[in-house]
C-alpha positions as CSV (number, residue, x, y, z in Angstrom):
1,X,26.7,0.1,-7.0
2,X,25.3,3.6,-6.0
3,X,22.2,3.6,-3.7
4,X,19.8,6.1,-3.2
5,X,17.7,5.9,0.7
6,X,14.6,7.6,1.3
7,X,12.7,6.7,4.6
8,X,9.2,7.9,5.6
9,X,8.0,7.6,9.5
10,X,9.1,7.2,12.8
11,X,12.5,7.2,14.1
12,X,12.4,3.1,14.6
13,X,12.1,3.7,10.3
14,X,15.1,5.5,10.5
15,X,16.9,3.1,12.9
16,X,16.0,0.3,10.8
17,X,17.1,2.1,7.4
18,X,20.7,3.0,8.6
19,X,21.0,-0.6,9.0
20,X,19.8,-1.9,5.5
21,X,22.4,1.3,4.6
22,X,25.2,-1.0,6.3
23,X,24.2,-4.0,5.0
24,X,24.4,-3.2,1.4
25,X,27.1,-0.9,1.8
26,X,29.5,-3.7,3.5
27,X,30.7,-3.8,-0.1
28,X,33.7,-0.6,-0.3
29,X,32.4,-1.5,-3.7
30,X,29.3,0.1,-2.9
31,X,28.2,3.8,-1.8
32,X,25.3,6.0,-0.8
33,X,24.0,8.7,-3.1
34,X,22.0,11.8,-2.0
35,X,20.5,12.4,-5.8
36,X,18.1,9.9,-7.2
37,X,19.2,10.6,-10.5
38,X,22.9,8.9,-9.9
39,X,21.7,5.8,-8.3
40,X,21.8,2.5,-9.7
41,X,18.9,1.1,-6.9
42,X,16.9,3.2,-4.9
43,X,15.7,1.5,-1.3
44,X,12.2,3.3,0.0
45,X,11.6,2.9,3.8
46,X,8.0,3.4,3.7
47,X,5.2,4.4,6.8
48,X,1.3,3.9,6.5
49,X,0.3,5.4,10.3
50,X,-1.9,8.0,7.9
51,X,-3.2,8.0,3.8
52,X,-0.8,10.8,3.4
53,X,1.6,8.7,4.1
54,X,1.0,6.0,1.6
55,X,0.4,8.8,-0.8
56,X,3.7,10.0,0.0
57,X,5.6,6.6,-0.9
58,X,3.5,6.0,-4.2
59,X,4.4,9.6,-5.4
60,X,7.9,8.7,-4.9
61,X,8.3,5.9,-6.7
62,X,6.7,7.2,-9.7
63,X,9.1,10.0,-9.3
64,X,12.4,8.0,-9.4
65,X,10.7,5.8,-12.4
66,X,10.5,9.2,-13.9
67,X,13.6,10.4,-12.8
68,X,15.9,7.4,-13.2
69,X,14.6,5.1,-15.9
70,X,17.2,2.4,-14.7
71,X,17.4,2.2,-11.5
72,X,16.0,-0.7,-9.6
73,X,13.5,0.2,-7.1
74,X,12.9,-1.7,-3.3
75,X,10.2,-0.8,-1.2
76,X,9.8,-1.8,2.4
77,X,8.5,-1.0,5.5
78,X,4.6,-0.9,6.9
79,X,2.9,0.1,4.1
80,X,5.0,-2.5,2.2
81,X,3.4,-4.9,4.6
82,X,-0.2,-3.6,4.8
83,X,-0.6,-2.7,0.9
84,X,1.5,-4.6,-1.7
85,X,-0.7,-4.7,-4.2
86,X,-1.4,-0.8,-4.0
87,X,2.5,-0.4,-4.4
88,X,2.5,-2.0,-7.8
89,X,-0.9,-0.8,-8.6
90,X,0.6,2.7,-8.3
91,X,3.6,2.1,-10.5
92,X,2.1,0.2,-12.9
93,X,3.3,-3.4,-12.2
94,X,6.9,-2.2,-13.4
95,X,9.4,-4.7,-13.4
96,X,11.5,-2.4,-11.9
97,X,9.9,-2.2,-8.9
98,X,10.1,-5.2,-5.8
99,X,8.0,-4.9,-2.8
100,X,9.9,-6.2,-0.1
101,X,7.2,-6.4,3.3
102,X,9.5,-8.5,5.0
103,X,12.2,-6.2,6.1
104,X,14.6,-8.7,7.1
105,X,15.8,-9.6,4.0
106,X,17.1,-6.3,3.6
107,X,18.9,-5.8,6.8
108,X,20.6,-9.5,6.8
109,X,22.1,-10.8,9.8
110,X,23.2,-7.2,11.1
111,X,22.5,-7.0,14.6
112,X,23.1,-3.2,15.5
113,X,24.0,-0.1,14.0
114,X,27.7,1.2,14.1
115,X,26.8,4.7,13.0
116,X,24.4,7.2,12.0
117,X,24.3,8.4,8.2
118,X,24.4,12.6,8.1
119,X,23.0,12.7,12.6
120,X,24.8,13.5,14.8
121,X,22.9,12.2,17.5
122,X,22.2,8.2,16.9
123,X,19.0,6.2,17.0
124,X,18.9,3.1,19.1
125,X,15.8,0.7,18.4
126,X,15.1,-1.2,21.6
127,X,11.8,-2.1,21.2
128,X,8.8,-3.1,18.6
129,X,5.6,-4.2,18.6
130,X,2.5,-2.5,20.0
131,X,-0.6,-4.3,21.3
132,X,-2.8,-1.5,22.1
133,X,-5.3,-1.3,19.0
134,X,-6.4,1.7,19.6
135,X,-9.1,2.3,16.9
136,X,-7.8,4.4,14.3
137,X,-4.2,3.2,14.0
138,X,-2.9,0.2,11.6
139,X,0.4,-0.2,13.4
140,X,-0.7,-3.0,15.5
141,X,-1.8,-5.0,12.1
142,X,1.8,-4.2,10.7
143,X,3.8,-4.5,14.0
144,X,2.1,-6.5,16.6
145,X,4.5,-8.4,18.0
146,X,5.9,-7.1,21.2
147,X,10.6,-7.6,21.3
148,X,12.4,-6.1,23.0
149,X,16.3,-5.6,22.5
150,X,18.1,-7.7,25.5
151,X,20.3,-5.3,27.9
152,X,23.6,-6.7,26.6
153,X,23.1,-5.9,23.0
154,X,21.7,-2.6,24.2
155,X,24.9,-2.1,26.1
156,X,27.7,-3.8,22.9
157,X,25.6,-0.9,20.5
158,X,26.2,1.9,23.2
159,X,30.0,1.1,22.8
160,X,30.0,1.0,19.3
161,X,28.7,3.8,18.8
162,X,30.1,5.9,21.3
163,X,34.2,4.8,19.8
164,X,32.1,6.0,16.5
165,X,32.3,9.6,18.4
166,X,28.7,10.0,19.3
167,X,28.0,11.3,22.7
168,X,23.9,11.4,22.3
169,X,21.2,8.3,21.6
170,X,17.6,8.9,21.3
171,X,16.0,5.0,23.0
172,X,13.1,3.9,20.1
173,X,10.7,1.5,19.9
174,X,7.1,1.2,18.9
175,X,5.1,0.9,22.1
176,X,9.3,2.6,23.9
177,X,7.3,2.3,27.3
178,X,6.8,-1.4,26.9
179,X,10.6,-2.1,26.5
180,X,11.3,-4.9,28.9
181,X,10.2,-7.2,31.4
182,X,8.0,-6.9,34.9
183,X,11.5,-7.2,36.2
184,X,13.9,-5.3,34.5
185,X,11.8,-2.4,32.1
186,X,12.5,0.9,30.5
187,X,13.4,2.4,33.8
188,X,16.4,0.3,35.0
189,X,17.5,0.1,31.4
190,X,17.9,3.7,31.6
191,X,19.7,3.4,35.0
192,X,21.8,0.7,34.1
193,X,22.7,3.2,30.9
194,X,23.4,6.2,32.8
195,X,25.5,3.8,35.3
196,X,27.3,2.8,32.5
197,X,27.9,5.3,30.1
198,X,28.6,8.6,32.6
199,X,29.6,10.3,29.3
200,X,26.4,9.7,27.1
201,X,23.4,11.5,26.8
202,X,19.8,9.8,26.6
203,X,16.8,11.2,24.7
204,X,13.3,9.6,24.3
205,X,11.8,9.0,21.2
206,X,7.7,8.7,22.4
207,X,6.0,7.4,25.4
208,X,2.6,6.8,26.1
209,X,0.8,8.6,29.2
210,X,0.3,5.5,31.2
211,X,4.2,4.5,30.7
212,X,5.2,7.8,32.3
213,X,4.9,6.9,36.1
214,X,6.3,9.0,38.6
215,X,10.2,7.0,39.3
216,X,10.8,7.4,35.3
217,X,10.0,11.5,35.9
218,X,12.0,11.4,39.1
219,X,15.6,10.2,36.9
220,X,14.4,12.6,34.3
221,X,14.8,15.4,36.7
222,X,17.6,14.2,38.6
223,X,19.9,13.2,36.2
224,X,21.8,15.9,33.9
225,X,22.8,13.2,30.9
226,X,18.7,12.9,30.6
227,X,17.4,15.0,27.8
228,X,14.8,17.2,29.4
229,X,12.2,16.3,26.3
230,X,9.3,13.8,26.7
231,X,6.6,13.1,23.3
232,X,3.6,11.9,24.8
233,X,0.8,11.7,22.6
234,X,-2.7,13.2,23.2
235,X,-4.7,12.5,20.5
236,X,-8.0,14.3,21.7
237,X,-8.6,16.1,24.7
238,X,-12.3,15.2,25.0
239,X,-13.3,12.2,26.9
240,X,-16.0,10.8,24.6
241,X,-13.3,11.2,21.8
242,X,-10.4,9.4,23.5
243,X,-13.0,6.5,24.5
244,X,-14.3,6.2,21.1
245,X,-10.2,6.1,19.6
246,X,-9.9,3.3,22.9
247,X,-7.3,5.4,24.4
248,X,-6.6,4.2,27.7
249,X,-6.7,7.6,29.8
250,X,-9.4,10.7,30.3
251,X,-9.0,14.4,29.7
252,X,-8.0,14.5,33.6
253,X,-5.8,11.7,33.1
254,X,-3.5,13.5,30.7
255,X,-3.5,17.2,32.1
256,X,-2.9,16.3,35.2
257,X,0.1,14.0,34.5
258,X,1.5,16.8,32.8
259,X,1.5,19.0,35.0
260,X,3.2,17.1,37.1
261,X,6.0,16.1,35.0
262,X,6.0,20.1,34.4
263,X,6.5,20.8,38.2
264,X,9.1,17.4,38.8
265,X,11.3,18.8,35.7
266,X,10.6,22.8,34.9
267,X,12.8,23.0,32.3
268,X,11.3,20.2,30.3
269,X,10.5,20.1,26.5
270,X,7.0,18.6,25.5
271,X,5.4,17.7,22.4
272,X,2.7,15.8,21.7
273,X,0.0,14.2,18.4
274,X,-3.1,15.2,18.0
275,X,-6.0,13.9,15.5
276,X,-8.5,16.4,14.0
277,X,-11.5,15.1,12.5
278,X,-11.9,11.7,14.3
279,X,-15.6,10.2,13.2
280,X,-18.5,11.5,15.3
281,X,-15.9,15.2,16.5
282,X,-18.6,17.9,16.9
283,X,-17.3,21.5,17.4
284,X,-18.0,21.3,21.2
285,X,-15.2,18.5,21.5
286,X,-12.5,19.9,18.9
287,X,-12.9,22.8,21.3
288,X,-12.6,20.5,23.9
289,X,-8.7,19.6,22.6
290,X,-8.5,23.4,21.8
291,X,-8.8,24.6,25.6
292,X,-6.6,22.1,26.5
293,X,-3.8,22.4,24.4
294,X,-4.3,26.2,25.2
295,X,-4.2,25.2,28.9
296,X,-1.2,22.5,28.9
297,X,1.2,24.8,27.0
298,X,3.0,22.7,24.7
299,X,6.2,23.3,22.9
300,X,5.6,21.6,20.1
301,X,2.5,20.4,18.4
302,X,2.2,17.4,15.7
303,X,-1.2,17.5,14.0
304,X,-2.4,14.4,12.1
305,X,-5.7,15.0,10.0
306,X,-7.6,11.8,10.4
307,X,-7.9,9.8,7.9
308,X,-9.5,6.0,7.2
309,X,-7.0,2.7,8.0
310,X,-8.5,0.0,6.5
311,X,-9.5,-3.0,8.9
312,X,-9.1,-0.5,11.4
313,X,-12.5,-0.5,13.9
314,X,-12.1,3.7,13.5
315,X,-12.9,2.9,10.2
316,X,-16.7,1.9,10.3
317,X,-17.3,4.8,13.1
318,X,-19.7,7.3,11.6
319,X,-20.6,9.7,10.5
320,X,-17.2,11.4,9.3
321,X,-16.4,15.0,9.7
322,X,-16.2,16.6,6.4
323,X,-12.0,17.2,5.0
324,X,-13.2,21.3,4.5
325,X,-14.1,21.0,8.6
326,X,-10.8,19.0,9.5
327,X,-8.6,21.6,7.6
328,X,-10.6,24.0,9.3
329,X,-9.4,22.5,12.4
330,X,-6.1,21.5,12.1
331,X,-5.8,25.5,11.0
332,X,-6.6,26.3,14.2
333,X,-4.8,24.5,15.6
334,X,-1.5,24.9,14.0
335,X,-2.3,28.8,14.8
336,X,-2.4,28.0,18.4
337,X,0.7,25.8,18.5
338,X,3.3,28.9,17.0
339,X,1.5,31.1,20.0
């Protein structure tokens, strides 16, 4: 059998597809295609964080039924979860197609990845689940429950994949600054790793302001087998905004953190999400997220156009900002971040 992968989303997607990729391919029988045309089943990782991205997946599908009248078609992941019935909606009921929310099935009783299809850095999920509801985001109706990967099973992947040649892992999760217990969290993981592994180096996927304190910033800079790179979401840079979205942190909150993880680590890459066009955003507080983004100095900018999750509290804020005003926006902003 020939399959075909396409995975939409965050990097704990692509963690989680490599390992439905070793699953089905623990027949020698069976390989991985690149082209949809030659596959005999097509596997679709999907995302729903925005409408785009359920868009996205639908579009897809209809394009391999197009494509490759015979293959077999499996579709998992959140949107998989959160909207079934828009899945087969969008394809017509096909018999052709499965809808597969429970992702487990897929990936069987493998328990780690061994290596990373076409990366050469590797992915290492160690955490899902977030319980933050903040009010425009779905993923705590698709993924709510907190896991975290236990420190021995983090450690027997590390090996794996290091005697698979790879000498860089990116630590994923959800909610990555959650990883863990009071006792033993995401920063003596990290420790333990470095301790451990003296010849690999660690990246972070994303971490969330309040999950940044200042002993995590302290082995960032200290320790040269730490990527310099942190993502840490923003989201709005005006008060009433990041209140309204339940963020946990003010405008002063998040610029002054950042600058100090800019004076702790100097040579540190940042990036960061931010929404344009939350319900309610006047001019006065886009402009708000403008200055501060001008002020912070990012090096890297990922700009989400809001858009309506259903069930989602975000959802019955109003009124809306008109799509002509958030492109508007998000123009400017995208202008600003290649300054």
């Amino acid at each position: 059998m020939k399959y075909y992968f396409k995975t939409y989303g965050c990097r704990v997607n692509q963690y989680e597809t490599q390992l439905i990729r070793e699953q089905f391919c623990k027949n020698s029988q069976n390989t991985i295609v690149d082209d949809i045309a030659d596959a005999d089943v097509c596997i679709i990782n999907s995302c729903t964080v925005t409408h785009k991205a359920d868009a996205d997946c639908r579009q897809i599908v209809r394009r391999i039924l197009k494509l490759n009248p015979l293959a077999r078609i499996i579709v998992t992941g959140c949107y998989a979860l959160s909207s079934p019935d828009e899945i087969k909606s969008a394809c017509k009921n096909s018999q052709r197609v499965e809808v597969c929310p429970d992702k487990e099935k897929l990936i069987g009783s493998l328990k780690h990845t061994n290596y990373f299809y076409d990366h050469q850095r590797a992915f290492l999920k160690i955490q899902d689940g977030c319980d933050a509801f903040c009010s425009y985001c779905i993923v705590p109706y698709v993924r709510s429950k907190l896991w975290s990967k236990d420190r021995e099973t983090v450690f027997d992947e590390i090996e794996v994949l290091r005697r698979n040649d790879y000498r860089e892992i990116v630590l994923c999760g959800i909610r990555l600054g959650k990883y863990g217990t009071e006792n033993h969290g995401l920063y003596d993981l990290v420790k333990d790793i470095l301790t451990n592994f003296r010849d690999m180096k660690i990246k972070f996927s994303s971490l969330e302001l309040g999950e940044i304190d200042e002993k995590l910033v302290d082995l960032i800079g200290g320790s040269k087998n730490i990527v310099p790179y942190l993502h840490i979401p923003m989201q709005s840079g005006d008060d009433k905004i990041l209140e309204l979205m339940k963020r946990s942190y003010s405008r002063k909150d998040y610029s002054e953190k950042i600058k100090y993880i800019k004076s702790q680590v100097p040579d540190i890459f940042l990036s960061t999400d931010v929404i344009v066009g939350f319900p309610t955003e006047t001019n006065e507080q886009f402009y708000n997220t403008y200055r501060l983004i001008k002020e912070l100095k990012f090096n890297k900018l990922h700009i989400f156009t809001y858009s309506d999750r259903k069930g989602t509290s975000a959802e019955k804020i109003y009124p809306k900002v008109s799509s002509i005003e958030i492109k508007k926006r998000a123009g400017m902003l995208r202008e600003l971040g290649v300054q």
